[in-house]
Backbone bond lengths (Angstrom), bond angles and torsions (degrees), N, CA, C in turn:
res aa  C-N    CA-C-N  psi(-1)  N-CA   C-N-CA  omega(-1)  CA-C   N-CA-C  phi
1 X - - - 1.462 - - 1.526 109.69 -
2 X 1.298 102.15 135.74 1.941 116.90 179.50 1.914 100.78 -51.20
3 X 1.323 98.76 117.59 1.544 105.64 152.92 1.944 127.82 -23.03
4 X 1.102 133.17 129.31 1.351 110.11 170.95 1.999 98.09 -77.80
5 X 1.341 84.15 168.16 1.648 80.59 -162.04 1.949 78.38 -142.99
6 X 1.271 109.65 141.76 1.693 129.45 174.77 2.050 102.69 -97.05
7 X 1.213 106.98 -5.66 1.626 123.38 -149.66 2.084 96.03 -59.28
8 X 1.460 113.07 -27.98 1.526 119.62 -163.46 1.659 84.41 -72.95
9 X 1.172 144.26 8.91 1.396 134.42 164.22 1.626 105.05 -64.98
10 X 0.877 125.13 -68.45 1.413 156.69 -156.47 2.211 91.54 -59.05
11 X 1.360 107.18 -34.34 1.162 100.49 -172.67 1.784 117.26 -113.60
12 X 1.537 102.29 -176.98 1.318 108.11 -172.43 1.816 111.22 -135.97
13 X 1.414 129.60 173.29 1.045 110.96 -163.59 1.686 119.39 -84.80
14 X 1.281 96.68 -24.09 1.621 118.41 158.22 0.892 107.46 57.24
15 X 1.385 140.79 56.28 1.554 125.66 -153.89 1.817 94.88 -100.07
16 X 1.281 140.85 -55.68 1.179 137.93 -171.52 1.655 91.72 -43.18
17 X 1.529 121.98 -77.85 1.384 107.33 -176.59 1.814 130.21 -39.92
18 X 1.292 111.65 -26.09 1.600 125.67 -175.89 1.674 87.84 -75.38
19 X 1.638 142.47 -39.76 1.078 127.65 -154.33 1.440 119.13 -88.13
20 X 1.945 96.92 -17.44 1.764 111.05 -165.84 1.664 89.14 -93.09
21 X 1.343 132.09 -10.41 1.787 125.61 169.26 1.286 95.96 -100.06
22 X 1.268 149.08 -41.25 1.559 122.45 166.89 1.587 112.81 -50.96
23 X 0.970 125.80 -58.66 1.521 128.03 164.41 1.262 108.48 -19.98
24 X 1.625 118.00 -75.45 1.368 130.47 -179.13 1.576 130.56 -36.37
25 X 1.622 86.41 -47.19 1.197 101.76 172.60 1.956 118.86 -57.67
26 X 1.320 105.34 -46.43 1.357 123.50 -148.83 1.621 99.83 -81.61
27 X 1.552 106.22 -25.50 1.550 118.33 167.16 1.576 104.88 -64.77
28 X 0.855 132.15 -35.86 1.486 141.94 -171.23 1.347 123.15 126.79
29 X 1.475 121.52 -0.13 1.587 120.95 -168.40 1.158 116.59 -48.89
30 X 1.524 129.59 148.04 1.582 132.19 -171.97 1.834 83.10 -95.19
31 X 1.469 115.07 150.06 1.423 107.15 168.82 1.399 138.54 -65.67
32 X 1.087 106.99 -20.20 1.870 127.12 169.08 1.877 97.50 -73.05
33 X 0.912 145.12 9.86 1.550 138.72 -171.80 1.658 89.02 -120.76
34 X 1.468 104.94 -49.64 1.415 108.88 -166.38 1.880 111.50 -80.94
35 X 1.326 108.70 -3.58 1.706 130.81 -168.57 1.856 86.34 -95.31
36 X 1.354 120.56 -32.61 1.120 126.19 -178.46 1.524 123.06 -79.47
37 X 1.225 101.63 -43.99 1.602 124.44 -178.58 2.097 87.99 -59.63
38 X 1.075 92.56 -70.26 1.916 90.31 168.32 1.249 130.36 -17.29
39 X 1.457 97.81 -71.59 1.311 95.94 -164.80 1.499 102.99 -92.97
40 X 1.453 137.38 -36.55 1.373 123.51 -167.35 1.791 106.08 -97.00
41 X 1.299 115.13 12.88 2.058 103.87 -163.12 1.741 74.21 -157.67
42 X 1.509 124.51 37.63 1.232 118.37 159.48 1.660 131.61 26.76
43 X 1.387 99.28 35.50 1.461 97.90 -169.51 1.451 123.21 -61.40
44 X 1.267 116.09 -39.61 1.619 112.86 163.87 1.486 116.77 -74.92
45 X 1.277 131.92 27.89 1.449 126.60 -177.51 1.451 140.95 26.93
46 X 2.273 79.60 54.91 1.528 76.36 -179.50 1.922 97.47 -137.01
47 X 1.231 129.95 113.11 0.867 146.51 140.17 1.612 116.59 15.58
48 X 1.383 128.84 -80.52 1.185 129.88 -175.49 1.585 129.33 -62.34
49 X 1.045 121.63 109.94 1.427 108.77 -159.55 2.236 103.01 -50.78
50 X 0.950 93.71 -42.45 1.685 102.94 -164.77 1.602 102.54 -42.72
51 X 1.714 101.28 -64.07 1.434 102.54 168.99 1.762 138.17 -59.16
52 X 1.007 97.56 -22.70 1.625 113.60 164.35 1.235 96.75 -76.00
53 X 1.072 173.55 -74.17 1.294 168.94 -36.84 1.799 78.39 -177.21
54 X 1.665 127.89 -95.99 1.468 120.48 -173.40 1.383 122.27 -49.36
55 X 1.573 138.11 -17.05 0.918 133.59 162.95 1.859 117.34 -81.87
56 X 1.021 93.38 -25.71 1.787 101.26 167.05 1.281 106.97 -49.90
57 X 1.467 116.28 -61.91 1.574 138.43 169.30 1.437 120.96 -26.77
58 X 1.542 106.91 -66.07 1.380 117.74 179.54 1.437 117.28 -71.72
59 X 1.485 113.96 -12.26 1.816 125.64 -170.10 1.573 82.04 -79.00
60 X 1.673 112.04 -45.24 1.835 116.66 -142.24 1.428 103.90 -69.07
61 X 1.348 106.37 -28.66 1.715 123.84 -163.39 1.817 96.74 -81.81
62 X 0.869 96.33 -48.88 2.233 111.22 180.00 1.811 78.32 -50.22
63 X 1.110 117.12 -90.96 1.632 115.25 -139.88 1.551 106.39 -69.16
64 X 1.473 123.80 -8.04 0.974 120.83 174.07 1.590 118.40 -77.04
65 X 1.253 131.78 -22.63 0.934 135.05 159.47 1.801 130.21 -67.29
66 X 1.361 103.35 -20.89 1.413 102.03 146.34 1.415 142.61 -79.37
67 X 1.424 110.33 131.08 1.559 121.96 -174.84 1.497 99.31 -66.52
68 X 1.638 126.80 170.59 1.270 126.64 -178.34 1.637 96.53 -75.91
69 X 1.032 136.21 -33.70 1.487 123.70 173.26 1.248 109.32 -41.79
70 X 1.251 104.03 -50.39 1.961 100.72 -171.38 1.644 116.77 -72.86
71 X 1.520 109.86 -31.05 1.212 119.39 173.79 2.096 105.29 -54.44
72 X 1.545 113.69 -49.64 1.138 99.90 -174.72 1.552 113.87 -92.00
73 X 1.211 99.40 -9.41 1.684 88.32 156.44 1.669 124.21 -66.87
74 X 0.916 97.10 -49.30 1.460 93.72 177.67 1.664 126.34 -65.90
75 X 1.480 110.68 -16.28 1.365 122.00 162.79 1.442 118.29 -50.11
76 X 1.585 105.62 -56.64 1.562 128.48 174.25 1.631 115.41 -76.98
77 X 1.221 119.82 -15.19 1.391 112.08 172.35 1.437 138.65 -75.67
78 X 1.166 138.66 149.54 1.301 124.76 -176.15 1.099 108.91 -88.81
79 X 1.565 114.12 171.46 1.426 119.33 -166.74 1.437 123.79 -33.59
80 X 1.161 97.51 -56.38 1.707 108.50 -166.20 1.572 116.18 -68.54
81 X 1.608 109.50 -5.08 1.346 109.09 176.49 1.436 109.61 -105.94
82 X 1.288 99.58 -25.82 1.296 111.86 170.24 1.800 128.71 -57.62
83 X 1.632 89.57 -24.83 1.563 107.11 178.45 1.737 88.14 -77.20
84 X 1.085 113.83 -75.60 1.357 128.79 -159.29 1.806 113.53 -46.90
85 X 1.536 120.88 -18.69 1.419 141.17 174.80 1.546 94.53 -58.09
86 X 1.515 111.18 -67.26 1.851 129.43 156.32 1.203 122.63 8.30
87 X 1.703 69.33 -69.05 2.070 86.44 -161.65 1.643 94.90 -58.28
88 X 1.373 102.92 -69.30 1.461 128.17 -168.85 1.237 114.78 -40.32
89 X 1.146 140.30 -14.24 1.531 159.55 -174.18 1.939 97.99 -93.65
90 X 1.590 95.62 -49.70 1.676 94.78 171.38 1.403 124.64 -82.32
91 X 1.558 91.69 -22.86 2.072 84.89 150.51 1.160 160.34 -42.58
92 X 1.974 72.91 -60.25 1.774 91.88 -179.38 2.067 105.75 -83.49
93 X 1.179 99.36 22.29 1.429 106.24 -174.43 1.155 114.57 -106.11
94 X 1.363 114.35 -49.46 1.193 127.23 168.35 1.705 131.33 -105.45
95 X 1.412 125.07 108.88 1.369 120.87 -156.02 1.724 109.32 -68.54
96 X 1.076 106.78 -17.08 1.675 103.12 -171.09 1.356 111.28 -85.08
97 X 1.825 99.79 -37.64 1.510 91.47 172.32 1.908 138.42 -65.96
98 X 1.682 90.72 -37.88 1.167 104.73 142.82 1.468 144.24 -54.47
99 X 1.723 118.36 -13.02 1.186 128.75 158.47 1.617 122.26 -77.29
100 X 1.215 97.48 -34.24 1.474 125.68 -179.89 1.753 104.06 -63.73
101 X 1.413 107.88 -49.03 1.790 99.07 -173.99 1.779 108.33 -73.63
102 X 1.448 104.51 -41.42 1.704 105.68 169.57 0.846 121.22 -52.60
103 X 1.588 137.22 -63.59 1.177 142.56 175.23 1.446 127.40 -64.98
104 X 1.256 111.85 -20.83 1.996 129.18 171.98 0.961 93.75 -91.66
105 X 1.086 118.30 -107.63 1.773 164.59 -141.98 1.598 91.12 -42.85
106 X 1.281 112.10 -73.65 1.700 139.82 177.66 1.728 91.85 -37.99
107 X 1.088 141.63 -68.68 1.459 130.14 -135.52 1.419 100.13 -97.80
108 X 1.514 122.10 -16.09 1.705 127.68 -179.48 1.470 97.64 -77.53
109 X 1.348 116.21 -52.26 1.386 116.13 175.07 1.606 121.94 -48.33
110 X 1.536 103.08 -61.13 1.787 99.52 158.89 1.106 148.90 -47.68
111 X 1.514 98.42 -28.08 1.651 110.96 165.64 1.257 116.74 -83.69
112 X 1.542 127.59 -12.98 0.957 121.13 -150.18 1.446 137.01 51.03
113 X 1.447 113.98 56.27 1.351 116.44 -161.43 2.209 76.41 -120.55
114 X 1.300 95.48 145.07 1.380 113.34 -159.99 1.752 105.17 -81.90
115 X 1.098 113.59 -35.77 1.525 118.21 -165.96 1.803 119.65 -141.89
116 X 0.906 101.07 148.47 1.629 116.92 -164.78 1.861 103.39 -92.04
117 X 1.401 129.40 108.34 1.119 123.66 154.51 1.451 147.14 -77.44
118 X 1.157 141.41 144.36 1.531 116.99 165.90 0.940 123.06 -70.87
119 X 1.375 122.55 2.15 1.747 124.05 141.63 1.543 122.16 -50.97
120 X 0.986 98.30 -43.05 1.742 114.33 -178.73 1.130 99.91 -64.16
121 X 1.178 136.46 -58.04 1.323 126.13 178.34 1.383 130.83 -68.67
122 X 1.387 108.34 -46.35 1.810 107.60 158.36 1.407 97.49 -21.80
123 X 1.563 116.53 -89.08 1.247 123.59 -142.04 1.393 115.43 -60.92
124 X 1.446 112.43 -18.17 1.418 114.43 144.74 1.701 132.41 -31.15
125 X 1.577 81.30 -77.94 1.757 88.95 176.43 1.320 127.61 -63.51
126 X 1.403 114.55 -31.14 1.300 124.65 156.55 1.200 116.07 -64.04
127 X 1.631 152.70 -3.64 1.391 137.75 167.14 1.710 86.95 -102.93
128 X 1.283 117.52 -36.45 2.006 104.72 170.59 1.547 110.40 -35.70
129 X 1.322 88.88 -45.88 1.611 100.34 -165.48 1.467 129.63 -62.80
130 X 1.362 86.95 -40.26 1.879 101.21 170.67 1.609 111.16 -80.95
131 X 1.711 109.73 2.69 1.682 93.50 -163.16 1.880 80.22 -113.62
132 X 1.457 124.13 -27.00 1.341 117.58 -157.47 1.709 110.44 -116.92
133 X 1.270 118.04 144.52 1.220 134.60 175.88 1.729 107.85 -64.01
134 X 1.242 111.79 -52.39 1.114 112.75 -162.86 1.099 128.04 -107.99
135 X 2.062 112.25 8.09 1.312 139.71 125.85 1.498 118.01 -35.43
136 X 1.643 88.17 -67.75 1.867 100.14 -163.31 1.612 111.42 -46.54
137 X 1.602 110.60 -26.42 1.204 97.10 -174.48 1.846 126.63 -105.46
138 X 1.193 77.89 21.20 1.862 98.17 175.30 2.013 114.65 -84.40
139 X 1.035 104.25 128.15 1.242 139.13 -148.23 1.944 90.53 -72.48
140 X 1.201 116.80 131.07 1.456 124.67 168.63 1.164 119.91 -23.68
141 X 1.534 106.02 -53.00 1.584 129.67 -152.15 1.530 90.28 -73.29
142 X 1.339 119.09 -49.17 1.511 140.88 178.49 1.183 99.96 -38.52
143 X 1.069 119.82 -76.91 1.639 129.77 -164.52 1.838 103.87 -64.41
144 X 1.132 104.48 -35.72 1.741 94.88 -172.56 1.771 87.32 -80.24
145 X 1.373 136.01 1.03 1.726 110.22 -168.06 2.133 88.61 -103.80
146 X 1.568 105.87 -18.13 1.578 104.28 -169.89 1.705 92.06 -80.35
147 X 1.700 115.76 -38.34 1.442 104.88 -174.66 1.444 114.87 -59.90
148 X 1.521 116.81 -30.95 1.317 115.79 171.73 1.718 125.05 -63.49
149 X 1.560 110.05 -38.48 1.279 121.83 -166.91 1.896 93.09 -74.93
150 X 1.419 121.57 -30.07 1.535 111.70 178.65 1.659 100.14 -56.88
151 X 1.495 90.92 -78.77 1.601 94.95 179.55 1.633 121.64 -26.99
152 X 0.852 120.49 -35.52 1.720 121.13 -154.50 2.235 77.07 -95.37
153 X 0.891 134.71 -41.89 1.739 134.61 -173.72 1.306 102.29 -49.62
154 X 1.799 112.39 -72.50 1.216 141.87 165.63 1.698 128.13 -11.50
155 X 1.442 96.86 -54.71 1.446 151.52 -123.23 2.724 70.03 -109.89
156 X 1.290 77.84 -78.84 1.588 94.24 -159.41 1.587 106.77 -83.60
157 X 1.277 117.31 7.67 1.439 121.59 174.03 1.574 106.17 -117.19
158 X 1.418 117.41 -0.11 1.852 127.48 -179.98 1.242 103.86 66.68
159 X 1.154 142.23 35.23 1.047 128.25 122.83 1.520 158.75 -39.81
160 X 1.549 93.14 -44.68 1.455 137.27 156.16 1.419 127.69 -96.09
161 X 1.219 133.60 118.34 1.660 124.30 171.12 1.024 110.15 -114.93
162 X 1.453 121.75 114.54 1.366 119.46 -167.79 1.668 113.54 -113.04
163 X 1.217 109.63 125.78 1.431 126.75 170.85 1.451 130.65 -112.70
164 X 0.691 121.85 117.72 1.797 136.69 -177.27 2.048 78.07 60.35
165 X 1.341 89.14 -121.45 1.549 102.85 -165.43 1.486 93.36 -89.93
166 X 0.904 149.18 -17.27 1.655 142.66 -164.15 1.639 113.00 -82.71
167 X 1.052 116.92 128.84 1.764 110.39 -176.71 1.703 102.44 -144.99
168 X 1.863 77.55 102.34 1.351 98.94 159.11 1.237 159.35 -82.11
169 X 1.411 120.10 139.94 1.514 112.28 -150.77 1.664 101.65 -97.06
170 X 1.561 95.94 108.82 1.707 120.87 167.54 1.448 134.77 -66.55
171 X 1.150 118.18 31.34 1.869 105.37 -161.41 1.653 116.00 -40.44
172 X 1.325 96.65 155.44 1.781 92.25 -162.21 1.621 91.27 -98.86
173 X 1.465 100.76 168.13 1.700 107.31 172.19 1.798 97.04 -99.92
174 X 1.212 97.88 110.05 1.829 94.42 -177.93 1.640 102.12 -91.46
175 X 1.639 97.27 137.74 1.390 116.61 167.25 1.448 109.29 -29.25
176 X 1.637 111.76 137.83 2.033 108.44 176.01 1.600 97.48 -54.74
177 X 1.194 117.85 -46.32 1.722 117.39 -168.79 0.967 127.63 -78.10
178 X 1.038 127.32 -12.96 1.562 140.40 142.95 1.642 110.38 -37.06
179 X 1.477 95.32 -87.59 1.642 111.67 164.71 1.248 121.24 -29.99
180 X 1.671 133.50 -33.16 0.732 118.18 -165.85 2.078 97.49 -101.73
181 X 1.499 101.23 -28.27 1.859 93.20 178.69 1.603 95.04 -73.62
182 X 0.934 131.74 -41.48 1.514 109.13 -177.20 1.828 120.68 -51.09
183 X 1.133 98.16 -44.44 1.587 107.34 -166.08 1.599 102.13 -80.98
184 X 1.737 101.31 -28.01 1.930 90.59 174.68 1.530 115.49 -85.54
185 X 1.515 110.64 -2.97 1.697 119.10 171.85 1.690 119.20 -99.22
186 X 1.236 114.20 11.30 1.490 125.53 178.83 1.560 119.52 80.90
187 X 1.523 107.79 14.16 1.543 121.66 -175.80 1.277 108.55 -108.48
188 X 1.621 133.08 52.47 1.060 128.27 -170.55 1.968 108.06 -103.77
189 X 1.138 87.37 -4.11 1.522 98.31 -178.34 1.444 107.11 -101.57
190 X 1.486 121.08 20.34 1.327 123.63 150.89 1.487 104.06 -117.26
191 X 1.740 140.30 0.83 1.316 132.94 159.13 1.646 103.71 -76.29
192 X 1.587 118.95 -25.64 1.619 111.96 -174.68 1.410 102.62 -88.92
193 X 1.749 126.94 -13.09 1.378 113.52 -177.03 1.283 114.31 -66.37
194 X 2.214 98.75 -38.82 1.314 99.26 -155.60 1.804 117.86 -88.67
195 X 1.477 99.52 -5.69 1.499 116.05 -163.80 1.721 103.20 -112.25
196 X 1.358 115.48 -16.89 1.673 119.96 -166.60 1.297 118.37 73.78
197 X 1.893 116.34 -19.14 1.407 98.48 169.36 1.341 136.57 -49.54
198 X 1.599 106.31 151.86 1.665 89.00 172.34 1.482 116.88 -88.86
C-alpha cells in the first residue's frame, strides 16, 4: 500500500500548465525536451530555474499517471472535465487525498449535506491521526497548509463554490467516457468519491 504522503503542500492546482504538457505530450514530446522547454523557454512561467525544475516534477508525476485513454479524453473534454481529469491525476497520486474525497467529499454528497467545513476536515485528519503512525507525527502547521491545499483543489476544480465564508458542495456531471475509462481501469472508486454514486 502507497505511503501517506503530506507532499500536496508544496503544490498547486496548475491546471493551464498541466494542459500545455498533456498537449506536449500528445504531440509526441519525449519528457527530457519538454523538462527543457521548462526550464530554458520558460514554459510554465516561472523564472527560477530550481522551481521550474520541481514543478516540472510534480506536472511529470500528474500526467504520468494517465493512460492514453485519459490523455485523449481530456483533449476532447470540456472545461469542467478537463479541470476534474486534474484533480484525478492528483488523486490517483496521492492516497490520502484520494482518501479524503471518498471518505469526505463522497458521504456530504450522499447525504446530501450542502457544504464542506473545516470541521469536516479536521476530523478527518484527526481520525488519520489516531489510525496512522506517520500521520500522528505530522506537525499542526502541516495539517492546517494540506487543509488549505484540499480546499484551494476542490475549490479550483468546481467542486466547491465558495462564497463569502460558505463552501459549497458542487458534484460535477462527468463525461460518459471518462466514467467509463475509469471504471474499465479499476478506478471506479474515484467516479463514486467524486459523484457520491454508489
Amino acid at each position: 500500500m502507497e505511503k501517506y504522503s503530506s507532499g500536496l503542500v508544496a503544490e498547486a492546482f496548475w491546471f493551464v500548465e498541466f494542459k500545455k504538457i498533456i498537449k506536449l505530450r500528445h504531440e509526441g514530446k519525449a519528457w527530457d525536451e519538454i523538462k527543457d522547454l521548462c526550464i530554458n523557454e520558460n514554459l510554465l512561467g516561472i523564472s527560477k530555474e530550481y522551481r521550474a525544475l520541481r514543478n516540472y516534477g510534480y506536472l511529470k508525476s500528474r500526467v504520468d499517471v494517465l493512460d492514453e485513454g485519459l490523455i485523449e479524453i481530456f483533449l476532447n473534454a470540456d472545461l469542467n472535465n478537463q479541470k476534474i481529469i486534474n484533480l484525478i491525476s492528483i488523486a490517483k497520486k496521492n492516497r490520502l487525498f484520494f482518501e479524503f474525497l471518498y471518505e469526505v467529499y463522497r458521504e456530504k454528497v450522499q447525504l446530501g449535506v450542502p457544504e464542506l467545513t473545516a470541521g469536516d476536515i479536521n476530523i478527518f485528519f484527526k481520525n488519520k491521526r489516531n489510525q496512522n503512525e506517520d500521520i500522528s507525527k505530522w506537525t499542526d502547521v502541516t495539517l492546517k497548509r494540506l487543509r488549505g491545499a484540499y480546499m484551494n483543489f476542490l475549490k479550483d476544480s468546481g467542486l466547491l463554490t465558495v462564497s463569502g465564508k460558505t463552501k459549497k458542495i458542487t458534484p460535477p456531471i462527468l463525461d460518459a467516457a471518462l466514467v467509463n475509462n475509469l471504471k474499465d481501469n479499476g478506478d471506479g472508486n474515484i467516479v463514486k468519491a467524486l459523484t457520491g454514486v454508489n
